[in-house]
C-alpha positions in Angstrom: -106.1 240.4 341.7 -103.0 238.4 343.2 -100.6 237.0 340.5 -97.9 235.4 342.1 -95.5 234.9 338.8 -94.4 231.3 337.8 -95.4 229.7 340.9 -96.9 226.7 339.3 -94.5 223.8 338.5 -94.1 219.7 338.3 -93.8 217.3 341.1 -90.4 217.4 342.6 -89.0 214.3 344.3 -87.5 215.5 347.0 -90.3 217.5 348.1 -92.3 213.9 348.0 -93.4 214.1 344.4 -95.0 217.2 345.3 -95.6 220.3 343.5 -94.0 223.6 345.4 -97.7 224.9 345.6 -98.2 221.7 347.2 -95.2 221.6 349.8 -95.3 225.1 351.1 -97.1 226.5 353.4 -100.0 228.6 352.0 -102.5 229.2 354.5 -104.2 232.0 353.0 -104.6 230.7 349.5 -105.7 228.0 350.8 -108.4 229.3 352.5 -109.4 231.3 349.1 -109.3 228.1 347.3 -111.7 226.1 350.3 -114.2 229.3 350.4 -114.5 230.5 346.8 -113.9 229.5 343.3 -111.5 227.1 342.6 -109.7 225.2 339.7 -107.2 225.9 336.4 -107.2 228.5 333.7 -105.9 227.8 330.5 -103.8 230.9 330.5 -101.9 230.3 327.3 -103.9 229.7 324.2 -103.3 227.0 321.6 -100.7 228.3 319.6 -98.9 231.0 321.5 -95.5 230.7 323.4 -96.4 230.2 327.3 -94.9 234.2 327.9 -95.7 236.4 330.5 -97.2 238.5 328.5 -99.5 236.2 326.7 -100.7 234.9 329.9 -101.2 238.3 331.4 -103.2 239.6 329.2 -105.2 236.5 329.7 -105.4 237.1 332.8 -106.9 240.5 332.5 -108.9 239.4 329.7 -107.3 240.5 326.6 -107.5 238.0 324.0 -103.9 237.4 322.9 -105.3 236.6 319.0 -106.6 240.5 319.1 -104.4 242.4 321.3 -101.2 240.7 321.3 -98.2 242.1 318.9 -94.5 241.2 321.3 -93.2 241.8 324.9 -91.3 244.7 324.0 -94.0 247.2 323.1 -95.4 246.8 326.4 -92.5 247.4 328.0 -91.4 250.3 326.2 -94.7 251.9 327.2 -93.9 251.2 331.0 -90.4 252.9 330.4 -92.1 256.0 328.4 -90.8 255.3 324.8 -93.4 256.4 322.1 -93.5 253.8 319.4 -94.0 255.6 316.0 -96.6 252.8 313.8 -93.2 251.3 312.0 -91.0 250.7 314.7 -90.6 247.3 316.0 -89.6 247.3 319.6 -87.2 244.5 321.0 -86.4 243.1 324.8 -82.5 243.9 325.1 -81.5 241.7 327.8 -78.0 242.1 329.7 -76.7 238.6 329.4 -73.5 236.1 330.9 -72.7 234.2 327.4 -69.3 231.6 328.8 -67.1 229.5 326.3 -67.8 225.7 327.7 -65.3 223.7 326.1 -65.2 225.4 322.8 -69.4 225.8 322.9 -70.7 229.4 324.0 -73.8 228.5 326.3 -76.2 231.2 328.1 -74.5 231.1 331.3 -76.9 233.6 332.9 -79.7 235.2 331.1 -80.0 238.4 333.6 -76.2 238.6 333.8 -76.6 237.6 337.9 -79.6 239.8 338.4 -77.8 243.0 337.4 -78.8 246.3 338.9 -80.4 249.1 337.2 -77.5 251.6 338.0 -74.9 249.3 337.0 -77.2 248.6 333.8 -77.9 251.7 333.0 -74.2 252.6 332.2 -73.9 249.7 329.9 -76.8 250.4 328.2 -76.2 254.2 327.6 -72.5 253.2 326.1 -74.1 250.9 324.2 -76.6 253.7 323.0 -73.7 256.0 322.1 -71.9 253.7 320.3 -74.7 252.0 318.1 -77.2 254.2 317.5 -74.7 256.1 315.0 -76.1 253.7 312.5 -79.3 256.1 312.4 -81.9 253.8 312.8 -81.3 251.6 316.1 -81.5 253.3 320.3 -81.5 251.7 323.4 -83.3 252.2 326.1 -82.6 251.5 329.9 -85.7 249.7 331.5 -84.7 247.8 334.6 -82.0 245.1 335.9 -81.4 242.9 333.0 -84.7 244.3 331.3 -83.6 246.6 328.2 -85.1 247.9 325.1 -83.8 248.5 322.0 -86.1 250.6 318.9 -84.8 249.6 315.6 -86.8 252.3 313.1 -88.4 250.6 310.2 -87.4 247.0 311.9 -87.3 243.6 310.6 -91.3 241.7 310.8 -89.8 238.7 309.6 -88.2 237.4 312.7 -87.7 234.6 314.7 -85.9 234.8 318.3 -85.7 233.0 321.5 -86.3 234.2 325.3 -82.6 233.4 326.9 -84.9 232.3 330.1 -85.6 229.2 327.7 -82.2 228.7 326.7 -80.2 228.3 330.6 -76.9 226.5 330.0 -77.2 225.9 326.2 -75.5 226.1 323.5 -76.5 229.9 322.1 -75.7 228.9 318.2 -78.8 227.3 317.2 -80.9 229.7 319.5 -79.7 233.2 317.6 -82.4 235.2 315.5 -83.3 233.6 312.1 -85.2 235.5 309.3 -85.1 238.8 308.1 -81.6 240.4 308.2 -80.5 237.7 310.6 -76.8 239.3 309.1 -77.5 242.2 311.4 -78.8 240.9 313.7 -75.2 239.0 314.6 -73.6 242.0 314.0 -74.9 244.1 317.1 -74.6 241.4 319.0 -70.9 241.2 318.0 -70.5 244.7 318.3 -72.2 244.4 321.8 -69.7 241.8 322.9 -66.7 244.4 322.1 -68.2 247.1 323.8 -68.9 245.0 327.4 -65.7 243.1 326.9 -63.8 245.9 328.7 -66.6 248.4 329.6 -65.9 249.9 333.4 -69.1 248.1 334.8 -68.6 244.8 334.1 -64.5 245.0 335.5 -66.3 246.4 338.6 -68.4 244.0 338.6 -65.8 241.1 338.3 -63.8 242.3 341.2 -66.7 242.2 343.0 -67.1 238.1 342.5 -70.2 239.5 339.9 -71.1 238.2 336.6 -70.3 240.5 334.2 -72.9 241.2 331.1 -70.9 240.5 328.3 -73.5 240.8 325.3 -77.1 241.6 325.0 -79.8 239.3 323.7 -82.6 240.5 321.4 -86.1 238.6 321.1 -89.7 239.5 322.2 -89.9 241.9 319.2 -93.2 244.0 318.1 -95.1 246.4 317.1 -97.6 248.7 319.5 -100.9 247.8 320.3 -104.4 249.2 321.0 -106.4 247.4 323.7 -109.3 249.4 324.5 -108.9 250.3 328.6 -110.6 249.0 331.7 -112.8 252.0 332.1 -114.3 251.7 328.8 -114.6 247.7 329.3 -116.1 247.6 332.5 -116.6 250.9 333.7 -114.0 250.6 336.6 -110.8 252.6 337.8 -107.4 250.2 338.2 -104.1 250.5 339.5 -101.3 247.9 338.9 -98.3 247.1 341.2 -95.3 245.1 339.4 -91.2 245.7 339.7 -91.2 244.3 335.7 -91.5 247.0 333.1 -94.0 244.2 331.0 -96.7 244.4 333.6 -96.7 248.1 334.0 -96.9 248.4 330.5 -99.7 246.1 330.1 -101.2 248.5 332.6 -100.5 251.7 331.1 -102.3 250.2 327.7 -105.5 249.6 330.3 -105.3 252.4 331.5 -104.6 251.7 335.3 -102.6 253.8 337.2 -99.0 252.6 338.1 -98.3 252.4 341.7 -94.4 253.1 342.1 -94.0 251.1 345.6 -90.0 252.1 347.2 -88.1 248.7 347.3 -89.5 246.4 344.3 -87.0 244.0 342.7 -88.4 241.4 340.6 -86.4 238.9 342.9 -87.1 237.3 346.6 -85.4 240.6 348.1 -88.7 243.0 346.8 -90.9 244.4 349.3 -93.8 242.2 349.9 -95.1 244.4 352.6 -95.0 247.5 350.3 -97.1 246.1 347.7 -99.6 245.0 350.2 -100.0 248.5 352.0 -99.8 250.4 348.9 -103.0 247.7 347.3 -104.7 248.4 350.6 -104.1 252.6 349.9 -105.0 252.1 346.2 -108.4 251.0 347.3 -109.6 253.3 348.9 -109.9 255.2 345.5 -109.9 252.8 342.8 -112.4 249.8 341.9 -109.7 247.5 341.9 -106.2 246.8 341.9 -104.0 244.4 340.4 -100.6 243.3 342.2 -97.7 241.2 340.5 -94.5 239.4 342.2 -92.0 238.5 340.3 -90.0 236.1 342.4 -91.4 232.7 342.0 -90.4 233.0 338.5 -86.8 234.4 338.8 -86.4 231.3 341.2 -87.7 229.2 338.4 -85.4 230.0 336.0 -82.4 229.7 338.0 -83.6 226.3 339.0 -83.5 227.3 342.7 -85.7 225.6 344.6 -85.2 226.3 348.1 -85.4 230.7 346.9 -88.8 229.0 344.6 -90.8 227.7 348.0 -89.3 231.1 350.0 -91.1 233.0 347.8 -94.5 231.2 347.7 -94.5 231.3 351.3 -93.5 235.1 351.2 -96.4 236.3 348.5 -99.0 233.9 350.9 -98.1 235.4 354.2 -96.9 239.3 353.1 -98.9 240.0 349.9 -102.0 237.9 349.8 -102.7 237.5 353.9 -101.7 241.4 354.5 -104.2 242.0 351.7 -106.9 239.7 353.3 -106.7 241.5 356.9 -106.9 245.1 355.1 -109.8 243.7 353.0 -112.1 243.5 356.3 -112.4 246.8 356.7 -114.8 246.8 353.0 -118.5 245.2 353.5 -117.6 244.0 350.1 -114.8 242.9 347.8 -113.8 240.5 345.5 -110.0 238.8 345.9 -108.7 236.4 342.9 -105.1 235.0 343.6 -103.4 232.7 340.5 -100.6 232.1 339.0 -100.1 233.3 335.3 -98.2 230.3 334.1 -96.1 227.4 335.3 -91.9 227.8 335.4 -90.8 224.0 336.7 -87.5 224.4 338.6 -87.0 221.0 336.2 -86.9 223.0 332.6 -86.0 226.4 334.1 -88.8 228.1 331.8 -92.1 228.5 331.0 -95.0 225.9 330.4 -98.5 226.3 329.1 -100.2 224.2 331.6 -103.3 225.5 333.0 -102.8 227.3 336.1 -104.8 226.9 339.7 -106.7 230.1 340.7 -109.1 230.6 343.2 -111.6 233.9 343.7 -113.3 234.5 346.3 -116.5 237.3 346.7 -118.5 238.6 349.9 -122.0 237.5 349.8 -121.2 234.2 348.2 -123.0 231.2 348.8 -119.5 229.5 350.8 -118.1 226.3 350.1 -115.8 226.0 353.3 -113.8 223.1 353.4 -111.3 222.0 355.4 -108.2 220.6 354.4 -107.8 222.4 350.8 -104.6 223.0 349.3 -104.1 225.4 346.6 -102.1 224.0 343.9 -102.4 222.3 340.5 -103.4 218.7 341.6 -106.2 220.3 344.2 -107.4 222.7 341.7 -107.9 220.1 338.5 -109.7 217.4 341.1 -112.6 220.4 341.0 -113.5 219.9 337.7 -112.8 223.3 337.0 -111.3 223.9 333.6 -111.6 228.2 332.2 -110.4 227.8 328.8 -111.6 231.3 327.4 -109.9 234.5 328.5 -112.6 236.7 329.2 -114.7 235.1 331.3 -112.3 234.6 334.7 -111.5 238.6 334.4 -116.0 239.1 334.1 -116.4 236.9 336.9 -114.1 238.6 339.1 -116.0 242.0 337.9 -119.6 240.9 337.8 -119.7 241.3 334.4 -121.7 240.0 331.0 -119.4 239.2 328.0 -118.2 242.0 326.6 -116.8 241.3 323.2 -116.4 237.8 321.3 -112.9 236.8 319.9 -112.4 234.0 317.0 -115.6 232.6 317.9 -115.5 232.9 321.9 -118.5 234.1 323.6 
């Protein structure tokens, strides 16, 4: 399974009123899409927030309306943080908040892609000086990706991804609910900390953005999904650089690959996921590889770093995994997109998403001159609206479980 994240997106004039999907080269999706299974899959359900995670666990087949409870507990099981059943976990980004004319905006919601060792200071002062309140720790994850553990937390509350927010005005955007009050008092306390922390002034002489607060939102409790092995019978492994897909995988029980170089950004190593897949299989039933980039380019509204990294998960990840494939008298190979992040809006969209899943053995449908992308993929016809069933095709499998009436 090939997720390249974000990757879908709107037509863009000066690409020709074409998608990115559409404008760059992808020769070996497109051959998926010409010789297997092609069309869109209602990743997000009807009432959910078009997340990462809600349209991951879609992708894998877990029902967000059973197994879905935040972001944040996934990722604190990807960074080895036991949730105790009362703790609500919460993302901690690093984040660039600037004063625009008297109006604080969210000048950069992953404080200019901020390394781990440079985060990991912050976020360790940030431990020592907070956590004296008894019920509260932080926890460094990776780059801009944090978590904070607040004992006995808040349920009651209502925050915002800073993706969503690019270039706005914060105010409006800050966590409502239960003990909102505090809420605005760690981030206060935050902003006093990083105002004159060592990091950031490094950082500034550098010509880096400096983090000067962090962001809460993506809060929850910790689930139980039952694992892949118990589902389908099968052994996994997942490859991401983004604690919220290893954690996803660590709940299913797949082994995560740690592959030398990831980033989350159009600098990871494309090659090293591919190789390491290829490894993978030739223990495990299946493997499941993630790139972040596309998305990272999508929320900084970069679309010339957007198409690079199409073109980069096509030729390194998805045509490197191809050629290794040959060697196996049969496999099955499904690359998609988990959601759409339009270079237009900078964040997410629940608009279905093109995918296209090819098996050995299947009766072909060659045909020249397909394009994988969102126009190509709803002129098939091809609607999957329930969550389960593109994750049992792709294993061979009858329905396992029904959800709210889904069979």
């Amino acid at each position: 399974i090939l997720i390249g994240d974000g990757m879908g997106d709107y037509p863009i004039e000066s690409l020709g009123n074409k998608t990115p999907l559409e404008f760059a080269k992808t020769p070996n999706m497109d051959s998926l899409a010409a010789s297997g299974r092609f069309g869109l899959f209602a990743t997000v359900p009807k009432g959910y927030p078009p997340g990462s995670d809600v349209a991951n666990l879609s992708i894998l087949g877990y029902a967000p309306a059973k197994y879905y409870t935040g972001r944040a507990p996934l990722e604190a099981a990807s960074i080895g943080v036991k949730l105790e059943p009362k703790d609500i976990a919460f993302r901690c980004n690093l984040v660039t908040l600037a004063d625009k004319n008297g109006v604080v905006i969210m000048d950069d919601y992953s404080s200019g892609h901020i390394t781990t060792q440079d985060a990991d200071g912050i976020i360790k002062s940030l431990d020592a000086a907070l956590k004296k309140q008894g019920d509260i720790r932080f926890y460094t994850g990776t780059s801009y990706r944090h978590l904070m553990v607040w004992k006995q937390g808040p349920k009651d509350i209502k925050t915002t991804p800073p993706h969503d927010i690019s270039d706005k005005d914060i105010a409006a955007h800050l966590p409502k609910g239960e003990m909102s009050d505090k809420f605005a008092a760690l981030m206060k306390a935050s902003q006093e900390i990083l105002k004159d922390h060592p990091v950031n002034k490094r950082r500034v002489a550098d010509g880096k953005k400096p983090a000067t607060s962090i962001w809460l939102w993506g809060q929850g409790i910790a689930p139980s999904m039952p694992t892949f092995k118990d589902r389908f019978g099968v052994s996994g492994a997942i490859i991401s650089a983004v604690d919220l897909m290893k954690g996803i995988g660590i709940y299913a029980g797949l082994e995560v690959l740690k592959v030398p170089g990831v980033t989350g950004y159009i600098d990871t190593n494309y090659k090293g996921k591919a190789e390491y897949c290829l490894a993978a299989l030739e223990k495990k039933d299946f493997v499941c590889v993630h790139v972040e980039a596309p998305d990272e380019a999508g929320h900084n509204g970069n679309l010339k770093d957007k198409l690079k990294a199409i073109e980069d998960f096509d030729r390194e990840v998805v045509g490197r995994v191809l050629a290794g494939l040959k060697k196996f008298n049969d496999y099955t190979v499904m690359t998609l997109t988990d959601h759409p992040t339009p270079i237009s809006l900078k964040t997410h969209t629940s608009d279905p998403v093109p995918f296209a899943l090819y098996k050995t053995g299947a009766i072909a449908r060659k045909k020249h001159g397909v394009k994988f992308c969102e126009k190509e993929a709803g002129q098939t016809g091809v609607l999957i609206e329930d969550c389960h069933a593109l994750i049992e095709e792709f294993f061979g499998k009858g329905r396992t479980e029904t959800v709210s009436g889904l069979k």
